[in-house]
C-alpha positions in Angstrom: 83.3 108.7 126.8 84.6 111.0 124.1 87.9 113.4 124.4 86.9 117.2 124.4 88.5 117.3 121.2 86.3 115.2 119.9 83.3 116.7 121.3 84.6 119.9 119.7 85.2 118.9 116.2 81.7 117.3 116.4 79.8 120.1 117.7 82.4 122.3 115.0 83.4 120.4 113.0 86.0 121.7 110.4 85.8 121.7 106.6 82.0 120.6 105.9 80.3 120.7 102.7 81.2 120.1 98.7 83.8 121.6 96.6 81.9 122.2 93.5 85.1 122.2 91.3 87.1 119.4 93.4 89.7 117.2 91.3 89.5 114.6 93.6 86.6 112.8 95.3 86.3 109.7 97.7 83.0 108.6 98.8 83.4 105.0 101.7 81.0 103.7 104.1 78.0 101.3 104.5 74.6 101.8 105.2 74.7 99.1 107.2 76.7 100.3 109.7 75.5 103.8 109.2 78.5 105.6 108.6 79.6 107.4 104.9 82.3 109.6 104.3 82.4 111.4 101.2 85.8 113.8 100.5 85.8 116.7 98.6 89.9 117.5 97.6 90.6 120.5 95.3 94.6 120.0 94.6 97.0 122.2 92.4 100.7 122.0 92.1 100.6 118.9 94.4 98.9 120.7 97.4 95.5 120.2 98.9 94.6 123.9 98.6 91.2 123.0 99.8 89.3 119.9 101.4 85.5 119.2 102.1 83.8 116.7 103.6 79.8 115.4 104.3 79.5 112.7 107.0 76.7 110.8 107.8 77.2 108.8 110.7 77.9 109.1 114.7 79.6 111.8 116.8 83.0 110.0 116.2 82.3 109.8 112.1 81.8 113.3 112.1 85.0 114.0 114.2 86.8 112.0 112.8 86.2 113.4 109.2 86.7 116.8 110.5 90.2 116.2 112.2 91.4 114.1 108.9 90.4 117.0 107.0 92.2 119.5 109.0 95.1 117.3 108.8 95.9 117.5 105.3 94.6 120.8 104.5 97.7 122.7 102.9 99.6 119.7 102.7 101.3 117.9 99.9 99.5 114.9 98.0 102.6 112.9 99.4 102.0 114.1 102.9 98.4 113.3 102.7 98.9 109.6 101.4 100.9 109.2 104.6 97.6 109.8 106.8 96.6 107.1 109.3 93.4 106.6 111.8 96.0 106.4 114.2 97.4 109.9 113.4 93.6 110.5 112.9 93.0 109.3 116.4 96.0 110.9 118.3 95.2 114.3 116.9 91.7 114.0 119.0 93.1 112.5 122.0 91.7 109.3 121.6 88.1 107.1 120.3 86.4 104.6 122.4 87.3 101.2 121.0 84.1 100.7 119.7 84.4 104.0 117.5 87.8 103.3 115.7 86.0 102.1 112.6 85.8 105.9 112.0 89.0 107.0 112.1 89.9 103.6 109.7 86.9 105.4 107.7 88.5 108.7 107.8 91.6 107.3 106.1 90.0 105.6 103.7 87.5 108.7 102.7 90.9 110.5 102.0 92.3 107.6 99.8 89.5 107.3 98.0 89.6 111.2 97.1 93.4 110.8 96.4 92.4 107.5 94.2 90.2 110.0 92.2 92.6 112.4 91.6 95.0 110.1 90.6 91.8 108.5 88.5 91.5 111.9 86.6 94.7 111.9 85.6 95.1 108.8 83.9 96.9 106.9 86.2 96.3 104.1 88.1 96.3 104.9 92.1 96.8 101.6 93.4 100.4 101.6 93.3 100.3 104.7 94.6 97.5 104.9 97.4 97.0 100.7 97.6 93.4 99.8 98.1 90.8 102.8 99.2 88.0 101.0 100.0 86.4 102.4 97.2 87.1 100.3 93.8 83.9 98.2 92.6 86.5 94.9 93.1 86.4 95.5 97.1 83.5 93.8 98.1 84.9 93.7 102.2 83.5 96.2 104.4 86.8 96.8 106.3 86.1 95.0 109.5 82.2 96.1 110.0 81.1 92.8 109.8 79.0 92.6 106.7 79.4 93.0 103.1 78.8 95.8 101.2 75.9 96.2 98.8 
């Protein structure tokens, strides 16, 4: 059973679509499982002054997307690279067991945008944001079971 919370940023969830002008973008998922997380981050002077996101997946993907989102909106990149599916998870009161793949998700959707921005900029991320999920090197699926294609 789901928390209200996470009935509410799934029925509303927060932060949807594409920032056309975005300096940092993280697409992770599998189609296998059936859930994708693409990140939309537009950052200046350090800040996330505005964050997107498009979900395709279950109830808890889309929540879970929507409460990272909200959670580093305004924030420093610093702040941001500090985001965890468990602060992910605590913010909506909880995911079934078999739904904390999303919030693991979540973080990694908001790596993967850091990763970009970092990308852009001509410097490596993985010092700085560690593996996103996202590099064509990772081949694991991050505990779903299968590899990715």
């Amino acid at each position: 059973m789901y928390s209200e919370k996470v009935m509410d940023h799934f029925m509303h969830p927060r932060n949807v679509g594409v920032i056309e002008d975005a300096n940092g973008v993280g697409q992770v998922g599998n189609m296998k499982c059936g859930d994708i997380m693409k990140i939309y981050l537009k950052i200046e002077n350090d800040v996330i002054v505005d964050v997107k996101f498009q979900t395709f997946g279950c109830a808890a993907a889309v929540a879970t997307s929507s409460m990272a989102t909200e959670l580093i909106k305004g924030k420093s990149v610093q702040d941001a690279l500090k985001l965890t599916n468990t602060a992910v998870v605590e913010a909506l009161d909880e995911l079934p067991p078999v739904k904390m793949h999303c919030s693991v998700l979540a973080e990694e959707a908001v790596k993967s945008a850091l990763a970009d921005y970092y990308r852009r900029q001509g410097i490596d991320p993985v010092p700085i944001v560690g593996c996103a999920g996202d590099c064509d090197v990772c081949h694991t699926d991050h505990g779903h079971g299968e590899e990715n294609e």
